[in-house]
N, C-alpha and C positions, 0 to 999 in steps of 0.2 A: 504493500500500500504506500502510496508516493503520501509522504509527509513535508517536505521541503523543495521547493521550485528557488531555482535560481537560472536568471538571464540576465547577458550581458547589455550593454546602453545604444552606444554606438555602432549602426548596422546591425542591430537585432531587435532590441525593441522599439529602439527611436525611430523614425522614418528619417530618410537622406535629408528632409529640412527641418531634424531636432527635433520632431512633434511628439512627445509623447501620446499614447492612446488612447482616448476619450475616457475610456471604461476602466482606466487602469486603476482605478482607486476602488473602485466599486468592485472589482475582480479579486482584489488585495484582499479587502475586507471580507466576502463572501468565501473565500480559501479559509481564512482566520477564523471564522465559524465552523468550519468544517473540521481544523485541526490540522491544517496547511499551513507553513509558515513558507515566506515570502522575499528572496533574499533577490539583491541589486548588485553583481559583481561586475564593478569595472574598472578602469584605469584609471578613473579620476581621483580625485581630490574627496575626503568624507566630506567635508565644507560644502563643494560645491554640490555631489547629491543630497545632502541638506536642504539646501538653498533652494532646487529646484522639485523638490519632494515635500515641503512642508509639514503639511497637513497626513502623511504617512510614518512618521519618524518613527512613531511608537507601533506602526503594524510594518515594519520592514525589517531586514537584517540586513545591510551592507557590507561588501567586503568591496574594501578601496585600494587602490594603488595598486592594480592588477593583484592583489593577494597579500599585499602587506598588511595592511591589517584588516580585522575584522571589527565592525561596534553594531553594539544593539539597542537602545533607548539610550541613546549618549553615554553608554560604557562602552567604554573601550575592552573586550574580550581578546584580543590576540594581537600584537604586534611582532613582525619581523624584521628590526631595522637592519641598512649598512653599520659596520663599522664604523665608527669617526675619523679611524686613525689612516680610512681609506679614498675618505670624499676629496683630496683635493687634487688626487689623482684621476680620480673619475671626472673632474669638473676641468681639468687640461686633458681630457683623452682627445677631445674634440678640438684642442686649439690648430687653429692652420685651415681649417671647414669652415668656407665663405657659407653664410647664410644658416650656421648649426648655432643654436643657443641652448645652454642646460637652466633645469627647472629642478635645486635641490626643494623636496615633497617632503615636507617634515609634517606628523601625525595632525598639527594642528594650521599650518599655512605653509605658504611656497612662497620662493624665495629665488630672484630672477637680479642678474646682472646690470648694473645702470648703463654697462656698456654696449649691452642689445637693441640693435634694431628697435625703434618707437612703435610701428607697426605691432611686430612681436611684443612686447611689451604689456598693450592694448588689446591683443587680441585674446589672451593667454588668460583674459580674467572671463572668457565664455567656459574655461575648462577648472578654474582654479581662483575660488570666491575671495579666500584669505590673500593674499598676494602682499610681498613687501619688496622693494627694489633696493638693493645694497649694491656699495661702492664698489666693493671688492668682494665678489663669492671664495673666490678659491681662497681669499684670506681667514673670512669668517666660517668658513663650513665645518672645519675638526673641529669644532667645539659644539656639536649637535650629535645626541647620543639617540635622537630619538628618527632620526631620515627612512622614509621606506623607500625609496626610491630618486635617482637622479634620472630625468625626465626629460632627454634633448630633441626641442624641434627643429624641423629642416624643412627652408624654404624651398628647396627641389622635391627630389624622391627620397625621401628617409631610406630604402631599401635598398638603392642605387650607389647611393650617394655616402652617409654616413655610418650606413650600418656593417659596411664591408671593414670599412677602416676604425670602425670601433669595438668591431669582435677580433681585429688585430689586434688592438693596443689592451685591451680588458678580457677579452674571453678567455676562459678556462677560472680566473680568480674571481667573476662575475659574472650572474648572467645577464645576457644582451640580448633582450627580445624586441622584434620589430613590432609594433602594437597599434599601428596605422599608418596611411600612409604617408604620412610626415611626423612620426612619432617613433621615438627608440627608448625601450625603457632599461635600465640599468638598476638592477637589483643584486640581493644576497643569490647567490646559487641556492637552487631547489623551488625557490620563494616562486609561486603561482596562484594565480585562480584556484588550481585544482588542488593545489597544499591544503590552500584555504577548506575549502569547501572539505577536505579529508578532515579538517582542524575540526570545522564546524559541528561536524554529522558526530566529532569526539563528544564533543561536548555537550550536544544533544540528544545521544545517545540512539543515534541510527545509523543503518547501511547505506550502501551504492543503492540499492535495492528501492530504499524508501525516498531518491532523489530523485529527481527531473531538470534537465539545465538545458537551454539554448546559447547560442553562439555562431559567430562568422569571422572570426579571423583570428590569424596566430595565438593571441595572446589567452585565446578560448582554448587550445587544445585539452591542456592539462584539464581543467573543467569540466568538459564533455566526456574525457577518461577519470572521472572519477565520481560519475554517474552512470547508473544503468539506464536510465531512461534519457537518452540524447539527441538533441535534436540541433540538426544545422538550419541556418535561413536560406531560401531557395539562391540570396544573393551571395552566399559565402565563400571563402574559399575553394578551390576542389580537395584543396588537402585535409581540410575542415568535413568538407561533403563527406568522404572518403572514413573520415574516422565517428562521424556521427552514426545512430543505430536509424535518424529517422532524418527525413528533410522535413521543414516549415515551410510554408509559405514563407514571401519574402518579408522585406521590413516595412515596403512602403507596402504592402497587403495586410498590416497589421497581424501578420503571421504567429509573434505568440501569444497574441489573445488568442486567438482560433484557436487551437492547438487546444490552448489550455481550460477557455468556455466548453470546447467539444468533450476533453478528455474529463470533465466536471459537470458535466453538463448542468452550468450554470447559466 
């Protein structure tokens, strides 16, 4: 019996222009009667699905920072940070990459270079509500014990572009997941979605068995394998397709309400 659903934000639940689902509150709720709980795992910021969840805080379970941490009515349940002793290497991996900027994600705001792009800058507070802009990052960063991830965007193709050269300089002592297409995320090795969600189901005291999760891109795989009941969006990767048990519909077809009104018939 599926007791815990978890779906990713971006190109899965959201539609390609950010919209959340009409029904998505009322679906949350009508799970939570049922004895369904209701988890939002994605790369952002806990701040920012706050921010745009309000009114669900207390019927949600988020796991943020692709897997760094987990919080459930503003406790914080699980954190995975960087080491301190390692961020100001991670925040020069990328120096010499015209158009790359890093995003040290610390539990409680993010924390962006004043020598970035204004653009960047600006834009970065659609993903990341807390935002503070400091002189010097690689100065101030070892002294944050709590970071779940450094977060670099790229004005080109994140995949192309900075992700080749920064599984060079980092991979194997970090992992370096591509997480969209202008997004590289840089975490603890192991640290995922799908960690998360193994953490979760600890602590709640269920299986793969009693999960459900949707997803369409990299940063979902782990996620998808560490549920039995999985579902890719018809927009997804093929490598995603490939490793999922089910397809959805897509994102802009409101694919996992369907899914999940059918398999509930709610």
């Amino acid at each position: 019996m599926i007791k815990l659903i978890a779906t990713d934000m971006d190109g899965t639940l959201l539609t390609t222009d950010k919209r959340m689902p009409e029904e998505f509150g009322a679906t949350v709720r009508a799970l939570k009667q049922k004895g369904v709980s209701f988890c939002v795992a994605s790369g952002r910021q806990y701040a920012s699905l706050r921010r745009d969840m309000p009114d669900l805080v207390s019927d949600l379970v988020f796991i943020a920072e692709n897997g760094a941490l987990i919080v459930e009515n503003d406790r914080q349940l699980f954190i995975d940070p960087l080491a301190a002793c390692d961020l100001p290497e991670i925040v020069r991996a990328a120096r010499g990459l015209e158009g790359v900027y890093p995003i040290i994600c610390r539990a409680g705001e993010a924390l962006m270079d004043a020598k970035a792009a204004p653009d960047f800058i600006g834009g970065a507070q659609m993903f990341y509500q807390n935002t503070r802009v400091v002189e010097n990052l690689e100065e101030i960063c070892a002294a944050f014990d709590d970071v779940c991830k450094v977060a670099f965007y790229d004005e080109g193709d994140a995949a192309t572009h900075e992700l080749p050269v920064l599984k060079q300089r980092l991979g194997g002592r970090h992992a370096v997941i591509l997480s969209g297409e202008k997004w590289v995320d840089i975490m603890r090795p192991g640290v995922s979605k799908g960690r998360a969600m193994r953490m979760l189901q600890q602590i709640k005291g269920l299986t793969p068995d009693n999960c459900m999760a949707f997803g369409d891109y990299l940063n979902d795989l782990e996620l998808l394998g560490s549920v039995t009941e999985s579902y890719a969006m018809a927009n997804a990767l093929e490598e995603i397709k490939r490793a999922a048990k089910y397809i959805a519909p897509g994102n802009d077809e409101n694919g996992v309400m369907r899914v999940i009104r059918e398999r509930f018939a709610l």
